[in-house]
N, C-alpha and C positions, 0 to 999 in steps of 0.2 A: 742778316748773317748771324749774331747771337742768337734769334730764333730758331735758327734752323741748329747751329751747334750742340744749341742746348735738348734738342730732339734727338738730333745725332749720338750722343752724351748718352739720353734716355734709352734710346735702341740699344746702345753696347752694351749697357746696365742687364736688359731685357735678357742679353743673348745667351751670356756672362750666367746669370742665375736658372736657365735653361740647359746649360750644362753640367750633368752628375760631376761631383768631385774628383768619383769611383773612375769615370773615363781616362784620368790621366794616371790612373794607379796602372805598375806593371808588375802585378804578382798574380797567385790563382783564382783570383776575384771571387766573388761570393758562390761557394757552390751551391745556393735554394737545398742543401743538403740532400744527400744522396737515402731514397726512400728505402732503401732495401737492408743498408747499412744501419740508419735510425731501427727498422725493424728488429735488426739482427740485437742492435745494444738493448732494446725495450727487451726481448723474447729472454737475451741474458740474462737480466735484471729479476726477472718471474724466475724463471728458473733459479736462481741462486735462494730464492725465496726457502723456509721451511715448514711446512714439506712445501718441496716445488709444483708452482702453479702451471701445470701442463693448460689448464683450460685457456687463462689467459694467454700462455704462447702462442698456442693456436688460433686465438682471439686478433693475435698481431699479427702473426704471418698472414692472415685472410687477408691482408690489407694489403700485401703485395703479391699476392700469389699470382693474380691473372698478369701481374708483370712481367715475375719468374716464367711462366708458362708459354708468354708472348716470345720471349727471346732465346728461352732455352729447353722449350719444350718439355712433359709434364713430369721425367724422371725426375728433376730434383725435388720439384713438390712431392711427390708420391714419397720419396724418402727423407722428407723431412716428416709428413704427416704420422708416417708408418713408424717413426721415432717416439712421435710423442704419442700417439697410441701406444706404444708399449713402454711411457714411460722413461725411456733411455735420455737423460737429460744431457750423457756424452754427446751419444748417436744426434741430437738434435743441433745441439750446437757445432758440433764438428762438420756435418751438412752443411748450414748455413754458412759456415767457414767458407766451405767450397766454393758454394753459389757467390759467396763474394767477390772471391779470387777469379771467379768466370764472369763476375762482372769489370769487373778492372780489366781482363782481358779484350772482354768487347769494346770498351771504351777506347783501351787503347790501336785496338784493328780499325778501328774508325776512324780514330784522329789520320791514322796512314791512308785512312781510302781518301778522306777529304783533306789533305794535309793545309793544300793552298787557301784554305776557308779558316781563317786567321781567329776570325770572333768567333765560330762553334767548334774547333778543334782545342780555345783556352776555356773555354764553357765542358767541354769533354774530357779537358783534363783534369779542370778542378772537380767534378765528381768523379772519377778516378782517384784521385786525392784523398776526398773524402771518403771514400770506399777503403780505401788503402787503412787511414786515420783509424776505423776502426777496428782492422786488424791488426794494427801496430802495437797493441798491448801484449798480445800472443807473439810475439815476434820478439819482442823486449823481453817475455819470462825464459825465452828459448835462446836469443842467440842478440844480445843488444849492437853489437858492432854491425851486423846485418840489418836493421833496422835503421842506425844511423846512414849507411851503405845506400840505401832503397831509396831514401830521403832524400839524398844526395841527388839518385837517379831520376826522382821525380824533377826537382833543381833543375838536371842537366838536360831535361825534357821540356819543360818550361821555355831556358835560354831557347834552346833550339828551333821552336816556331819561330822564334824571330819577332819583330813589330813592325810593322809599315806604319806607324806614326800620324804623324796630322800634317798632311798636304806634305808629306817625305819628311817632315824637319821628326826628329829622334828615329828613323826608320831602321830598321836590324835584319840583314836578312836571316832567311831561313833555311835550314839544314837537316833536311831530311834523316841523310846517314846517323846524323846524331843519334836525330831522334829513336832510328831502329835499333841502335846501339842500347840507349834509355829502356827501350821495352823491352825489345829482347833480355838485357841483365834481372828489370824486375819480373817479366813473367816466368822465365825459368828459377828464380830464386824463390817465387810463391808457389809454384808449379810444384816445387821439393818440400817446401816446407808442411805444406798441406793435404801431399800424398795424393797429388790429381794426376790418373794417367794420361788424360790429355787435356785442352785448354779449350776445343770447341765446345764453341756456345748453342748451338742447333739452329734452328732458320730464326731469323730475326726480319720484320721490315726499318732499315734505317732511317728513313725517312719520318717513322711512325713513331721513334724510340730516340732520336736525338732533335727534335726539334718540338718540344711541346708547347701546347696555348701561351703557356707563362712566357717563355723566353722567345717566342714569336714578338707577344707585346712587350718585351723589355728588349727588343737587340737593337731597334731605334737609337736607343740612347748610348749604344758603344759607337763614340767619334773613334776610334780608330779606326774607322771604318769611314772613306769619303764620302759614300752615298748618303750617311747619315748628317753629314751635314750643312740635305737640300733643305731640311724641314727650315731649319733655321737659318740660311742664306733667305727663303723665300718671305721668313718673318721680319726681317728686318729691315730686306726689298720695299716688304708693303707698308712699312712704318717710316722710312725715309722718302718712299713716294707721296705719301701722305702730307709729310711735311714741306714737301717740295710745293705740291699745290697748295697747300695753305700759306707758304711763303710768296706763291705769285700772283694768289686771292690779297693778300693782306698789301701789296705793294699796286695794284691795280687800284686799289679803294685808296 
């Protein structure tokens, strides 16, 4: 019986350290940083340079371009390119403004198509976030109450998914209205801010554009989610089975 406890013991240790710490956090959890926003701040950076280094921008945006082009089809590339071809280092950045704001958009049309998909609607809000994050400087030079506003509504977006918990214990349900309430106030407030006469994003595949390699192999590890935790029901299964016959090996002899 010690034998076997002390296996028992070991299995829990096992399951215990098999579990991210990050699972039981309930905030925007790590956004893998949003690529198009990183873009946006590097292409900044060049350009503020003197004289501004258009080559380089150009340099960075290629790195997201086929992104942009995937989702929102190839006007906004062409008007960012035709920017820095001529130079205009407004004209450049005031585009990629946009294309931000149309990112935040799609994100957030998606968390509503897939609302009841708990782990990739807090995955698509955190880069929305981070999308946001980095237009929140320009929003601060403009109008700071509004920004703090926007924040909030991110916050009230957040609550609103809700948490289904582990095995129901901390569960929260979720709340749609909220949540359209949440986007609706910030797409119309970035909508004005940024002089976008409307918010579509052009053909997009969802499927292709919210579920990539990376976060295919990391969605395992979000226990709030019950499926994920067959892996480790099944590991502990076989390591308490294990012990069991060595405890009926060991009392036979």
């Amino acid at each position: 019986m010690r034998t076997f406890r002390l296996f028992f013991y070991i299995a829990m240790i096992v399951m215990i350290h098999l579990i991210p710490l990050k699972a039981f956090a309930y905030s925007y959890g790590n956004p893998n940083e949003e690529a198009v926003a990183e873009a946006y701040k590097q292409m900044k950076e060049k350009l503020n340079e003197q004289p501004p280094n258009f080559a380089a921008a150009k340099e960075i945006f290629g790195t997201v371009k086929e992104e942009i082009d995937m989702h929102m089809g190839s006007e906004p590339s062409e008007a960012v390119l035709g920017a820095i071809e001529d130079k205009d280092r407004q004209a450049v950045t005031e585009n990629m403004e946009k294309i931000l704001v149309l990112n935040v958009a799609r994100r957030l049309d998606n968390i509503e198509k897939n609302f009841d998909q708990y782990d990739t609607s807090k995955r698509l809000l955190a880069k929305a976030f981070a999308t946001y994050e980095a237009l929140s400087p320009v929003l601060q030079g403009k109008d700071p109450a509004l920004d703090k506003q926007l924040r909030t509504e991110f916050d009230n977006a957040l609550q609103s998914l809700g948490n289904p918990g582990l095995f129901g214990v901390g569960e929260k349900k979720s709340d749609i209205n909220a949540f359209k309430q949440s986007k609706e106030t910030i797409l119309t407030a970035l909508q004005k801010q940024f002089s976008l006469k409307s918010l579509e994003v052009g053909h997009f595949s969802e499927s292709a554009s919210e579920k990539p390699d990376e976060v295919r192999k990391k969605e395992w590890t979000d226990l709030s989610e019950s499926k994920n935790w067959i892996p480790l029901i099944v590991i502990v299964a076989i390591i308490i089975g294990a012990v069991l016959i060595y405890v009926r090996r060991r009392k036979r002899t």
